[in-house]
NULO-178835 format. One record per residue (C-alpha): chain; x negated, y, z negated; residue number from 0. Coordinates in pm, 1 decimal. Example, Ala and Ser with C-alpha at 12.3 -4.5 7.8 and 13.67 -1.06 7.14 Angstrom:
2
(rec A; (-1230.0; -450.0; -780.0); 0)
(rec A; (-1367.0; -106.0; -714.0); 1)
This chain:
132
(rec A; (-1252.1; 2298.9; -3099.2); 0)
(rec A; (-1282.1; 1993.7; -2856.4); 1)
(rec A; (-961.2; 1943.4; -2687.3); 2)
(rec A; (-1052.1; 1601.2; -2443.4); 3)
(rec A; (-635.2; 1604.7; -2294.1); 4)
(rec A; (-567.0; 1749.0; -1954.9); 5)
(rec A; (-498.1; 2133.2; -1958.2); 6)
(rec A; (-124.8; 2250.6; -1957.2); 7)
(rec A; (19.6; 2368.3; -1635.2); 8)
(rec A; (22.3; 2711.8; -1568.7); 9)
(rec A; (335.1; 2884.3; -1566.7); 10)
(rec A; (271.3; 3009.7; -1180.2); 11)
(rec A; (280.5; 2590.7; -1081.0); 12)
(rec A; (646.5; 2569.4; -1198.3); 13)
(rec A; (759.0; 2940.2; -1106.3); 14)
(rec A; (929.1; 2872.2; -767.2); 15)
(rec A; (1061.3; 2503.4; -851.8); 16)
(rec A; (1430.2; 2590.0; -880.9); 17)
(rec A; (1514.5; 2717.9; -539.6); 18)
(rec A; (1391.5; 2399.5; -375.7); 19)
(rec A; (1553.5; 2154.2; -651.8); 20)
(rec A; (1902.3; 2326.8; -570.8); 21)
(rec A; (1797.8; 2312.1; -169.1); 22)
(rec A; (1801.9; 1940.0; -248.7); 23)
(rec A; (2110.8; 1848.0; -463.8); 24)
(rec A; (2297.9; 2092.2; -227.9); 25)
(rec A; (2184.1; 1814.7; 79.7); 26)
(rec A; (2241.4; 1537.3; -106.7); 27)
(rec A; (2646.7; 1642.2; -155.6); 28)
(rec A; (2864.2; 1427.4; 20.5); 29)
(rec A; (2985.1; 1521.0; 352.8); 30)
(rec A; (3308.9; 1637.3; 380.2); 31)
(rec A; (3516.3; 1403.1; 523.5); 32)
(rec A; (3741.1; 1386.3; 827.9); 33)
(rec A; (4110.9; 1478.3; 783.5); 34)
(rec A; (4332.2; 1179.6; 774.2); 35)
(rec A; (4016.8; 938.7; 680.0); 36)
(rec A; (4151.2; 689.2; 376.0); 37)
(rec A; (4060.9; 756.7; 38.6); 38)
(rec A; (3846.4; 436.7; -142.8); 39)
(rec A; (3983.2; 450.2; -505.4); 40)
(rec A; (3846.1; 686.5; -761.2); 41)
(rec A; (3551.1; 550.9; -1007.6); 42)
(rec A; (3651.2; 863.0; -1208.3); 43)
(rec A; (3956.2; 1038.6; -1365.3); 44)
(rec A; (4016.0; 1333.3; -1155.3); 45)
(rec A; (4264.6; 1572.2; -1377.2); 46)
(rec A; (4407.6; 1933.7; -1263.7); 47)
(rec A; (4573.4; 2158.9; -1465.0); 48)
(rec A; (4944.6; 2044.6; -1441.5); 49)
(rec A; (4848.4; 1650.8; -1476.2); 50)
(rec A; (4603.6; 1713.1; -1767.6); 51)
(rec A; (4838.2; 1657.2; -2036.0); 52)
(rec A; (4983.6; 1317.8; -1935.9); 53)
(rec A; (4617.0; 1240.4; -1852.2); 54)
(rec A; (4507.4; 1230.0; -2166.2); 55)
(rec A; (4824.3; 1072.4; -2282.2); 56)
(rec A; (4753.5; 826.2; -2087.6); 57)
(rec A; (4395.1; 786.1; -2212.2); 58)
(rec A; (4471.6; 790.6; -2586.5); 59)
(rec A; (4738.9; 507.7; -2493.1); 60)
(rec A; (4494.5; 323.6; -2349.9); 61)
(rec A; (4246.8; 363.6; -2616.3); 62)
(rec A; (4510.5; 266.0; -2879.1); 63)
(rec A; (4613.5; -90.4; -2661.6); 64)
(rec A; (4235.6; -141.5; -2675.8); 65)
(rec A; (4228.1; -103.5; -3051.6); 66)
(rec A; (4470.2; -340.5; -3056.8); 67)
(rec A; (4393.9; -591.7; -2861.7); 68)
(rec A; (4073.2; -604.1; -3073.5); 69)
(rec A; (4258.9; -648.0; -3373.8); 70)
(rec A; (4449.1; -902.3; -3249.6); 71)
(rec A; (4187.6; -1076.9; -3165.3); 72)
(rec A; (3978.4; -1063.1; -3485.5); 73)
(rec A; (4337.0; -1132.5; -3633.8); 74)
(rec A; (4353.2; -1501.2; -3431.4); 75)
(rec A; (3978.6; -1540.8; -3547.2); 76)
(rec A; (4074.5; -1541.4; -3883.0); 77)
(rec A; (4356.3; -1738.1; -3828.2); 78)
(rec A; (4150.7; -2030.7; -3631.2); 79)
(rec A; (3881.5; -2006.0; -3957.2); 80)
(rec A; (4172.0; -2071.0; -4166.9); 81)
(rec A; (4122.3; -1805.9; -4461.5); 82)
(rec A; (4459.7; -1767.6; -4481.1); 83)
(rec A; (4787.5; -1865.4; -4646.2); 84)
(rec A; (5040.9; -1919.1; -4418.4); 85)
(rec A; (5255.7; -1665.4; -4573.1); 86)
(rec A; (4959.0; -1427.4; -4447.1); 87)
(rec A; (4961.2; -1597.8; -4117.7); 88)
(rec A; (5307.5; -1500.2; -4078.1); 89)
(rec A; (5326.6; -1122.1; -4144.3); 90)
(rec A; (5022.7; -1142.5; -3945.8); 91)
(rec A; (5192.2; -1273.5; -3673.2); 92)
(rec A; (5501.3; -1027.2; -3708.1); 93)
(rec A; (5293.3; -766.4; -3720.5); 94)
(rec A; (5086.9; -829.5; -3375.7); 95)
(rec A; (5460.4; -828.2; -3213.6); 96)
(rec A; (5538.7; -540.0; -3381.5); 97)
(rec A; (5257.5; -298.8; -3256.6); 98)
(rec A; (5277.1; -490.4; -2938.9); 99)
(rec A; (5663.4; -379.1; -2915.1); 100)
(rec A; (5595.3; -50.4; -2994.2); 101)
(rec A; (5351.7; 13.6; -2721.5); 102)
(rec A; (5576.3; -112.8; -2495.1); 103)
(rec A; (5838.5; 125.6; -2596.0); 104)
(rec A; (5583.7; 379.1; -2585.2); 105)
(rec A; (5419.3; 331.3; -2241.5); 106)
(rec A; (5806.5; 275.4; -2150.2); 107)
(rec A; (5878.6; 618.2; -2301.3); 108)
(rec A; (5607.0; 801.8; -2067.5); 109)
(rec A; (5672.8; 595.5; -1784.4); 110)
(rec A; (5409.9; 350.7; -1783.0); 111)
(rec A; (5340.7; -5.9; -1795.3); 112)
(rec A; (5091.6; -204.6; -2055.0); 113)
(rec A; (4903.6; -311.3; -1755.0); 114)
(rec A; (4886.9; 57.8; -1562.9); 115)
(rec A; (4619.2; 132.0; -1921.2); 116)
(rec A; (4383.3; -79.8; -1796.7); 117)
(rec A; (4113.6; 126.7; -1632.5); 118)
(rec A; (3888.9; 27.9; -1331.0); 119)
(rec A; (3529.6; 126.5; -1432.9); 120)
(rec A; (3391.9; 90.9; -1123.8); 121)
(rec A; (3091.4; -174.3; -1117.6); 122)
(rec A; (3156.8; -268.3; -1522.6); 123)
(rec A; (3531.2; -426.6; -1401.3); 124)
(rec A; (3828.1; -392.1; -1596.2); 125)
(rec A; (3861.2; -209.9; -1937.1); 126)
(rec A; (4111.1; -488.2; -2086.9); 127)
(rec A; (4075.2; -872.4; -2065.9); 128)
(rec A; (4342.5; -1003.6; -1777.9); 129)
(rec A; (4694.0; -1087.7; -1968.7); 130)
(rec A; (4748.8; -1452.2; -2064.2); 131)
């Protein structure tokens, strides 16, 4: 059988390879820095043990004000198209406020703020659309 593709590597090329890859992520760690030397704020959710509960509170709040604020914005679409009866547009409307209260008087509950859901991610901005 004619075989016209480059031979395979032999084993012995690659034996060896993972002492000097770990070498290398080991020197590309940070330094550690100097005591007293100001922290820039965190691009990621750093969680220990005792925090890790109202960490992911805090995350499934914020994915649930997300969820919302999509639907509330799809609901205004539909609104502004005008597929609806006005007796629609009106438990609609008193609906929004409703699940709007509510996680108000949830974040209240757990002692945050609408505004403390919206994460920083980094170089991508902020998760939720500024408040009007």
């Amino acid at each position: 059988m004619n075989d016209d593709r480059a031979p395979r590597a032999q084993r012995s090329d690659l034996e060896g390879l993972g002492v000097p890859l770990a070498h290398a992520f080991r020197l590309l760690q940070a330094p550690p820095e100097a005591p007293g030397t100001p922290q820039p704020p965190a691009h990621r959710m750093r969680t220990d043990p005792e925090s890790a509960g109202e960490d992911l509170l805090k995350l499934v709040l914020t994915v649930v004000e997300l969820l919302r604020q999509l639907v509330e914005r799809q609901a205004l679409r539909r609104v502004d198209s005008g597929g609806l009866t006005d007796a629609q547009e009106e438990e609609l409307g008193a609906t929004l406020l409703a699940l709007h209260d509510r996680m108000s008087d949830l974040c209240a509950e757990h002692g945050y703020r609408l505004e403390d859901l919206n994460l920083d991610l980094g170089p991508l901005g902020r998760l939720l659309p500024p408040a009007h």
